[in-house]
N, CA, C and O atoms as a DFTB+ gen file, in Angstrom:
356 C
 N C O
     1  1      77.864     178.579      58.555
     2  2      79.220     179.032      58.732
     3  2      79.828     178.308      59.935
     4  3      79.479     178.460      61.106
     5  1      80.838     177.458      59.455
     6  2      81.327     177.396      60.885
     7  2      82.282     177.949      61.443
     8  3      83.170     178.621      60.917
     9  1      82.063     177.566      63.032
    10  2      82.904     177.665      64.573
    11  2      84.401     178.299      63.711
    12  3      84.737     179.469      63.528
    13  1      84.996     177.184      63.356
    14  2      86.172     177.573      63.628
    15  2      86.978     177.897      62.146
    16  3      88.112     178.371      62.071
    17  1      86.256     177.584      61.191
    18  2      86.793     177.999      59.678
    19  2      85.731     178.712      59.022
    20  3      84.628     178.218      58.786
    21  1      86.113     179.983      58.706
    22  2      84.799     180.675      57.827
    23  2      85.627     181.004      56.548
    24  3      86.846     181.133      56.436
    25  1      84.581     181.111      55.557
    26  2      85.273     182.257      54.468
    27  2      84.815     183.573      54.183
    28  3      83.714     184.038      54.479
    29  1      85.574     184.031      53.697
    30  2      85.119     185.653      53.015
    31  2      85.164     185.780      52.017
    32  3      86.067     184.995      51.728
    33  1      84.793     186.302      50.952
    34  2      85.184     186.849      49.368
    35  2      84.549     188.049      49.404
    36  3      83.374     188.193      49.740
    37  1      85.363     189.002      49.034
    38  2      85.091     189.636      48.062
    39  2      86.055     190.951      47.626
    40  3      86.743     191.324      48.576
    41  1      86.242     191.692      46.453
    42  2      87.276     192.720      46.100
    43  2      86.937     192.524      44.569
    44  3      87.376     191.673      43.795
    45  1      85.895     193.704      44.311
    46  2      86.088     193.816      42.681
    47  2      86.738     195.348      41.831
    48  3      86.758     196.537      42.146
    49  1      87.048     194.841      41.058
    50  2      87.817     195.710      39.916
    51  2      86.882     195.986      38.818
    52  3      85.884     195.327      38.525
    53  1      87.336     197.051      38.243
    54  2      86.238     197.781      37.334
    55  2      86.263     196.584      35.839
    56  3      85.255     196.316      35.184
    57  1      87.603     196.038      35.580
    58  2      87.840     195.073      34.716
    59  2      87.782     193.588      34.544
    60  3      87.515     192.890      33.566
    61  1      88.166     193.258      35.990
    62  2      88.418     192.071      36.461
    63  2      88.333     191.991      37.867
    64  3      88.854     192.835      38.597
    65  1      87.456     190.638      38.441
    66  2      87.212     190.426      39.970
    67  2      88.507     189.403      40.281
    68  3      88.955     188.450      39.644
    69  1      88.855     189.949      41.380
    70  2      89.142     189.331      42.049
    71  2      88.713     188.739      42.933
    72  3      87.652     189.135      43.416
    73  1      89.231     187.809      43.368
    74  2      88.630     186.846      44.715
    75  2      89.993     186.707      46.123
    76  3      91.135     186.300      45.912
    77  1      89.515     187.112      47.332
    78  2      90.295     186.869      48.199
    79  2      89.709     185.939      48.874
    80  3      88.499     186.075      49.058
    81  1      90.261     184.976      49.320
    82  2      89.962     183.852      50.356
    83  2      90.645     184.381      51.208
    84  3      91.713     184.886      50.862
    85  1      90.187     184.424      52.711
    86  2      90.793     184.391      53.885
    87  2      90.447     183.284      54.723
    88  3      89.226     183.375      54.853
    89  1      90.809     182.393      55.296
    90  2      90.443     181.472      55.902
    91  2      90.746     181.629      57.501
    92  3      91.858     181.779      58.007
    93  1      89.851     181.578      57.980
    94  2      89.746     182.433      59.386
    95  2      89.317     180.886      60.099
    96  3      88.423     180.059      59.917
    97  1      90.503     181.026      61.007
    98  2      90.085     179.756      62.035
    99  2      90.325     180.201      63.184
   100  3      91.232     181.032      63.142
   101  1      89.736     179.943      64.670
   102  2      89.016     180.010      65.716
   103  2      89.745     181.439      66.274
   104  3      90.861     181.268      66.765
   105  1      89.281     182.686      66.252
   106  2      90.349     183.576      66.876
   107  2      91.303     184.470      66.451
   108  3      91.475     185.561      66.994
   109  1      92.026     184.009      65.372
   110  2      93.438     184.397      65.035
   111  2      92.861     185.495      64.521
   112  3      92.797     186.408      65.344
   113  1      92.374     185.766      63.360
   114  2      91.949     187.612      62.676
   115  2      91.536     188.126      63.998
   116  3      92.285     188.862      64.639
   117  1      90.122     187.690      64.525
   118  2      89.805     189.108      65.563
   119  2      91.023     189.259      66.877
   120  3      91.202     190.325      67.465
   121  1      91.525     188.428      67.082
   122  2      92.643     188.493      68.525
   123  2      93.964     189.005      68.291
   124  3      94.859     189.029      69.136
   125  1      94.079     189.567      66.654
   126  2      94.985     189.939      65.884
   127  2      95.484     191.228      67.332
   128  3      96.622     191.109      67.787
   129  1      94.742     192.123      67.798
   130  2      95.605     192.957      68.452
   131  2      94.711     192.939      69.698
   132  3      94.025     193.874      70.109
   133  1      94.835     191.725      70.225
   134  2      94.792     191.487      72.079
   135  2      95.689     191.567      72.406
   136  3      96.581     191.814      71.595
   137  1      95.985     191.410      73.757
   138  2      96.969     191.092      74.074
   139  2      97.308     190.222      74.752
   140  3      96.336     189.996      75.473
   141  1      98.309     189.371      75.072
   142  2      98.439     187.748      75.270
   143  2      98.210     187.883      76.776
   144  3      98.855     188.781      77.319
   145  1      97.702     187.419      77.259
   146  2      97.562     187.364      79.062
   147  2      98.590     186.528      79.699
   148  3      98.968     186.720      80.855
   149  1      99.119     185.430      78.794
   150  2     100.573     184.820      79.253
   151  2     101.832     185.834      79.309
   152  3     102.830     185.955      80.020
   153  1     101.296     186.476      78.234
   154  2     102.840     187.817      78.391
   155  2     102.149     188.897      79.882
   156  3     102.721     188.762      80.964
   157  1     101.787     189.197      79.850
   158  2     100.895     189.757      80.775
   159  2     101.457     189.222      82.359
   160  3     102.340     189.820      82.974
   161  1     100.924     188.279      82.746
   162  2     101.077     186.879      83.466
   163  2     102.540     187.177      84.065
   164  3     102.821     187.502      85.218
   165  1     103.516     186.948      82.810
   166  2     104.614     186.540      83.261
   167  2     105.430     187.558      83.344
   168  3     106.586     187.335      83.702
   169  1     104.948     189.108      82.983
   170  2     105.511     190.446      83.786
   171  2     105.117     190.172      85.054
   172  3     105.909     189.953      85.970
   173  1     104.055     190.172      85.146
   174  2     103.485     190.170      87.398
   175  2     104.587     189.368      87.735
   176  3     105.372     189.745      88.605
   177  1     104.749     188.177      87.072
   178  2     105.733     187.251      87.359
   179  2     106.756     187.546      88.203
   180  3     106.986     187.380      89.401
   181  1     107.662     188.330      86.686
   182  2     108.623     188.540      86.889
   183  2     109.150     189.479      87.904
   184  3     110.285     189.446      88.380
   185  1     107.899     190.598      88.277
   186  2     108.279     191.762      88.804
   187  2     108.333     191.396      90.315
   188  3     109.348     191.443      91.010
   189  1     106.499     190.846      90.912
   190  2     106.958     189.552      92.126
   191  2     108.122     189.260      92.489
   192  3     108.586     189.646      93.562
   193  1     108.680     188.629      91.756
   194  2     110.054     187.419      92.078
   195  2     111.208     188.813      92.525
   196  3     111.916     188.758      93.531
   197  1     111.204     189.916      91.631
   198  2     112.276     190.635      91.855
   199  2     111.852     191.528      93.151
   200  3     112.597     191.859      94.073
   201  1     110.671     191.789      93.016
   202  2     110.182     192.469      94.785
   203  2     110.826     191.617      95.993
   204  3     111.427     192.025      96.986
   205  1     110.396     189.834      95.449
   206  2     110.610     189.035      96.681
   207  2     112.159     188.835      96.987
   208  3     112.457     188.375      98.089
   209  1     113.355     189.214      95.905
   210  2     114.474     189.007      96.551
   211  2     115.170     189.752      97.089
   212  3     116.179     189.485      97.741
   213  1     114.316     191.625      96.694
   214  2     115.279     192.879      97.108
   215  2     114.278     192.214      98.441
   216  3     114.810     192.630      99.470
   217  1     113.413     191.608      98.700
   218  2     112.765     191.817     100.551
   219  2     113.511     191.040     101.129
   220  3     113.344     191.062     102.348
   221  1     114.383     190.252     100.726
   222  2     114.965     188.767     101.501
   223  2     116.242     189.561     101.330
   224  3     116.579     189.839     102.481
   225  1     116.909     189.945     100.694
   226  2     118.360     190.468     101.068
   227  2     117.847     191.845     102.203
   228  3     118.641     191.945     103.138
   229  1     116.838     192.738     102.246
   230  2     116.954     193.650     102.966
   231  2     116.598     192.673     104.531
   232  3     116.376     193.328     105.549
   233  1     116.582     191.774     104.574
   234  2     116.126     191.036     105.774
   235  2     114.403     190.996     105.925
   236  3     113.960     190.536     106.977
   237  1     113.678     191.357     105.139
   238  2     112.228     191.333     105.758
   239  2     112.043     190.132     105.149
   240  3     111.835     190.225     103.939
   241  1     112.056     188.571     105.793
   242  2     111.422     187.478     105.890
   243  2     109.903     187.533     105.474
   244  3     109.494     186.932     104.480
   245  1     109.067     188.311     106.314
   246  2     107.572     188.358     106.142
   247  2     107.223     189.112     104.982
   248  3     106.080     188.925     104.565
   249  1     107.755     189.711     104.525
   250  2     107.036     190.186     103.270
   251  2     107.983     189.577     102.226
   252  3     107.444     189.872     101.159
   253  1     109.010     188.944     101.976
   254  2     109.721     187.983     101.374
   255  2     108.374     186.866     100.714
   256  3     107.895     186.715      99.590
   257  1     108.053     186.108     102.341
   258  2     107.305     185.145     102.132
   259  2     105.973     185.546     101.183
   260  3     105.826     184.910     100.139
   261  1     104.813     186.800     101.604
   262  2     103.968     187.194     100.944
   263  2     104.535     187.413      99.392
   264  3     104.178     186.674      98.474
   265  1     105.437     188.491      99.218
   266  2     105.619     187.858      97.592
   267  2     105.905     187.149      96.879
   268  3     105.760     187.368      95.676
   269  1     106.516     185.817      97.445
   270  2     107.162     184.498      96.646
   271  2     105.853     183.674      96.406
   272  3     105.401     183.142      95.392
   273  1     105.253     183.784      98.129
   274  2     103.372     183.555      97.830
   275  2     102.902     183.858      96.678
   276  3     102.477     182.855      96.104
   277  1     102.771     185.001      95.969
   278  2     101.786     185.462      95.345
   279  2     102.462     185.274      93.799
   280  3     101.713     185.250      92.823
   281  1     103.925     185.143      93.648
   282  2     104.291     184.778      92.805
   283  2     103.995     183.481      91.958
   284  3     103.782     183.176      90.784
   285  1     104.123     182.750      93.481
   286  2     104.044     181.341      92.958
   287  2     102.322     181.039      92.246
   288  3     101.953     180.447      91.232
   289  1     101.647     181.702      93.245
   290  2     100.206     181.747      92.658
   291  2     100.353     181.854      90.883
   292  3      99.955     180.877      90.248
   293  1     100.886     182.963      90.173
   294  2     100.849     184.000      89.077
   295  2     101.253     182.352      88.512
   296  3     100.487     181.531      88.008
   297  1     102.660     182.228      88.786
   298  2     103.432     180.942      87.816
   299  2     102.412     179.468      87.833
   300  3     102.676     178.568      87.036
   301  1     101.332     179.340      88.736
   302  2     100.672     178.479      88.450
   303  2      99.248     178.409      87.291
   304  3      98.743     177.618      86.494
   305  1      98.954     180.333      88.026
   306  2      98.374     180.504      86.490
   307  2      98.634     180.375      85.413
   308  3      97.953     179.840      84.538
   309  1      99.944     180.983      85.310
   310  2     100.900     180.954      83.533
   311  2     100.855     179.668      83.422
   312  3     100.948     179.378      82.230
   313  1     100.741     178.595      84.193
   314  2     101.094     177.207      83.693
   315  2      99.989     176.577      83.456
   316  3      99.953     175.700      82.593
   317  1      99.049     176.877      84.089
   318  2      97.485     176.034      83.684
   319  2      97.415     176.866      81.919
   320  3      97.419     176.266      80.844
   321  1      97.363     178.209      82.115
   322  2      97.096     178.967      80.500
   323  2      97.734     177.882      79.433
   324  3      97.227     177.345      78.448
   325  1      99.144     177.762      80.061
   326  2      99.772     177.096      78.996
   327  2      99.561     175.429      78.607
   328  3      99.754     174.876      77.524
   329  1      99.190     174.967      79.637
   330  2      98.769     173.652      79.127
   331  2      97.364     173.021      78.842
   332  3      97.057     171.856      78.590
   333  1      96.146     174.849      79.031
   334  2      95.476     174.893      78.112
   335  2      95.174     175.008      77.142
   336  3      94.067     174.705      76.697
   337  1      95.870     175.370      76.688
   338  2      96.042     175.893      75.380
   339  2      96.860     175.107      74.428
   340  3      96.705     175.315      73.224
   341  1      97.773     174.166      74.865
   342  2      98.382     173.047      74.250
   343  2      97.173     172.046      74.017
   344  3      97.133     171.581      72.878
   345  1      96.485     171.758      74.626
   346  2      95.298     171.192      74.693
   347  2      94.232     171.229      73.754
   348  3      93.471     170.339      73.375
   349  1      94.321     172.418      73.453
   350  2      93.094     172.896      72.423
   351  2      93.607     172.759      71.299
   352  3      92.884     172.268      70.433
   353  1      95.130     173.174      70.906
   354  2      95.795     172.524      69.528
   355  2      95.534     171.274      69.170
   356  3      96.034     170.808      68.146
């Protein structure tokens, strides 16, 4: 069986069999209800960025800086995910 294409059959009828092919390649059936870690990712994202600008209009510089920090971290993750994964296509 391989890695990344398997098959399945089977579904019979008292009269007549049927045959289902499913063609299952690397992931897609079992990851059917994960959940995407890029969507994931890019809530922290988003929520970060909006922490870091109510801190910069209230004047706190230093904790401004720590969340744009940690933001920027998140958006470098989302971006390696994503051009891993272009990769593997």
């Amino acid at each position: 069986m391989s890695e990344a294409l398997s098959m399945y059959s089977a579904l019979k009828n008292s009269k007549n069999t049927f045959k289902i092919d499913i063609i299952h390649e690397k992931g897609s059936m079992f990851n059917l209800f994960k959940k995407d870690p890029i969507k994931k990712l890019e809530a922290e994202y988003s929520e970060f960025l909006s922490k870091s600008v109510n801190a910069q209009r209230r004047g706190d510089i230093e904790l401004y800086s720590e969340l744009a920090f940690e933001a920027d971290k998140i958006l470098k993750k989302i971006e390696k995910l994503k051009s891993g994964s272009k990769q593997q296509v």
